[in-house]
N, C-alpha and C positions, 0 to 999 in steps of 0.2 A: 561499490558497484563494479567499479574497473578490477580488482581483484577477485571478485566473483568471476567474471567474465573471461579473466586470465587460466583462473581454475578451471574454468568450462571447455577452453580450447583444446586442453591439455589434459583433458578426465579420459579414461577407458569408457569407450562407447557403450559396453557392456554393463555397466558398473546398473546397482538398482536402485533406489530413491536413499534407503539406509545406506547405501555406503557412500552416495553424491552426500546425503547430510554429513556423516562423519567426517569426509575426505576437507569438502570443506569448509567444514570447522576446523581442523587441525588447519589447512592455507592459511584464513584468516588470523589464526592465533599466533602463527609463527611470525607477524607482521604486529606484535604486540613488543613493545619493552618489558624485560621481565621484572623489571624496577616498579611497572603501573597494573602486573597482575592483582595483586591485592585488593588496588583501588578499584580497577574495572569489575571485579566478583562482589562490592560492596556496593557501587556505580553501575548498575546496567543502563543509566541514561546515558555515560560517558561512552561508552562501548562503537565501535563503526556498527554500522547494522544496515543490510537494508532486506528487501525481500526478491521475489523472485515467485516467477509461474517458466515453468519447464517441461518442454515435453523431449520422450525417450523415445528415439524410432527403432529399438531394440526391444527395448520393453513394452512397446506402445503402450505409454501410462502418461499422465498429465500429473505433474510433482506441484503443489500452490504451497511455498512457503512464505506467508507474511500476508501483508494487506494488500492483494491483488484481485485480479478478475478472468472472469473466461465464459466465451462460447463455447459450447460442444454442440453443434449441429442445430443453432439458433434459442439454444437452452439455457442459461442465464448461471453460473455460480460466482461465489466468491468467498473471501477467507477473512473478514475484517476482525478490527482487534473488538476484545469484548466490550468496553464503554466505550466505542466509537459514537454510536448512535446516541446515547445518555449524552454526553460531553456536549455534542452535536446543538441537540434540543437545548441544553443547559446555556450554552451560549445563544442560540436561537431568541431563547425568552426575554434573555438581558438584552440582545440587539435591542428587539419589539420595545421590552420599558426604556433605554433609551433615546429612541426615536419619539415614543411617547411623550420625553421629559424635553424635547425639543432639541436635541441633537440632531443633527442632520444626516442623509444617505451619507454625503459627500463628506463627510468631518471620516464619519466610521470606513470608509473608504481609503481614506488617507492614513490611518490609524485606527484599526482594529480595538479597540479597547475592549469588544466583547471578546475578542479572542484570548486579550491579557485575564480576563475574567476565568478561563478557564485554562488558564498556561499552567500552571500548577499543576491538575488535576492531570493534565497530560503526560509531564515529565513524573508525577506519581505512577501512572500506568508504565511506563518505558521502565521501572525500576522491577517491573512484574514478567519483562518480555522473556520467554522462555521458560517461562511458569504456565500462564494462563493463556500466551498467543505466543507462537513461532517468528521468528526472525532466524537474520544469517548475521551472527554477531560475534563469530571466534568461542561462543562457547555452547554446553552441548544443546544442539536444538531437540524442541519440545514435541516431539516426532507424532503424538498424540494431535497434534495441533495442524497438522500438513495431511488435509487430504492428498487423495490420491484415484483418480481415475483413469480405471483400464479401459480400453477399447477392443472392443472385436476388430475382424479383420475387413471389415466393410468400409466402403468412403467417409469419411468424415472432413468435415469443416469447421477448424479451430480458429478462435478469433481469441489474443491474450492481449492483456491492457493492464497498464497500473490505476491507480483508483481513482487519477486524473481527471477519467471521465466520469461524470454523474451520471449518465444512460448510456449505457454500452452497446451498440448497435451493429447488426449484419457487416458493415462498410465502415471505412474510414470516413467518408465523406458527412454519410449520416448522424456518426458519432459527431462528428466537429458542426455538423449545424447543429445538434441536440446542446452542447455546449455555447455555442454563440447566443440562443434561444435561451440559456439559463443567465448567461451574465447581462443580457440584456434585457430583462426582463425579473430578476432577483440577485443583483449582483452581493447582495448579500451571504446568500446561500441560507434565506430563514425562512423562505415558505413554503416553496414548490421542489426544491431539496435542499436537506438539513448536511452545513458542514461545518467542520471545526475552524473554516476559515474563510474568504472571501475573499472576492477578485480583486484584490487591490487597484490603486490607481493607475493607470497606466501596463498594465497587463492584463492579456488575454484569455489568463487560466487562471485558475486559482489552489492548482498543483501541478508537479512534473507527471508529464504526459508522454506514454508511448504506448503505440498498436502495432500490431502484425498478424494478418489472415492470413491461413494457408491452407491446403486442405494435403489430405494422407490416406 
């Protein structure tokens, strides 16, 4: 993320979504030991990788690489990975049976073991990232995979989020009660939204979360 970020300060304002992916992906790669290229093209779980929602005020386009989110004038998209949802429910089900078998909220809480249920299945998808979903991982992204929406030249109101949030809303404020309203109410994350993980104990989220509204 922080070399993304380094990249971005320092990219040609100009540049368009294909040459922001090409540029970098070569950044990232040069931050690679050429001793672990091998491994990393046989390993894409190994690989740094994160994603990214990017907007051009040149281009006026909104670039979604990876498992992110976006308003476009209170309109709802997003780019998740393809067994996100599958994985989701998969671990869902095994929570539900074992709470059935009398495990407790509070045991799975503390230790996820539905999530080890589907840990595998996860790092099997990560071997697929830039095949069948986009990431920014140093090598070349899956450009098929990154939308991309243009804008006219009218007002608009963007709102971009990582997938932190389960209901992504107008405001920051709304989003973070919509989320307090999910861990308090399903901190599992297996009824009222399906995720590959749960609020652990002692935290407030049950992924890395960040917002930004603006309008243009």
């Amino acid at each position: 993320m922080w070399l993304v970020c380094r990249y971005l300060r320092h990219a040609p304002r100009q540049m368009t979504c294909h040459e922001f992916l090409r540029g970098v992906t070569a950044y990232i790669r040069k931050h690679y030991k050429k001793s672990r290229l091998q491994r990393l093209i046989e390993h894409p779980e190994e690989r740094l990788t994160c994603s990214a929602v990017i907007y051009s005020r040149l281009q006026r386009q909104i670039w979604m690489i990876g498992d992110c989110q976006c308003l476009i004038d209170g309109q709802y998209f997003d780019n998740p990975k393809p067994e996100e949802a599958v994985y989701a429910a998969k671990r869902a089900q095994y929570a539900r049976q074992l709470l059935a078998e009398g495990v407790t909220q509070e045991e799975l809480l503390t230790h996820d073991t539905a999530r080890d249920y589907i840990l595998q299945d996860i790092v099997d998808s990560m071997k697929r990232q830039n095949v069948t979903f986009s990431v920014i991982d140093g090598f070349p992204i899956a450009e098929q995979h990154v939308p991309v929406f243009t804008l006219d030249f009218q007002p608009h109101e963007l709102v971009f989020a990582t997938d932190g949030y389960p209901f992504l809303c107008p405001t920051l404020a709304e989003s973070e009660r919509r989320l307090d309203e999910q861990r308090q109410n399903d901190p599992l994350n297996i009824n009222t939204f399906l995720a590959s993980k749960a609020f652990m104990k002692g935290q407030d989220s049950f992924d890395d979360r960040t917002y930004v509204r603006f309008k243009v």
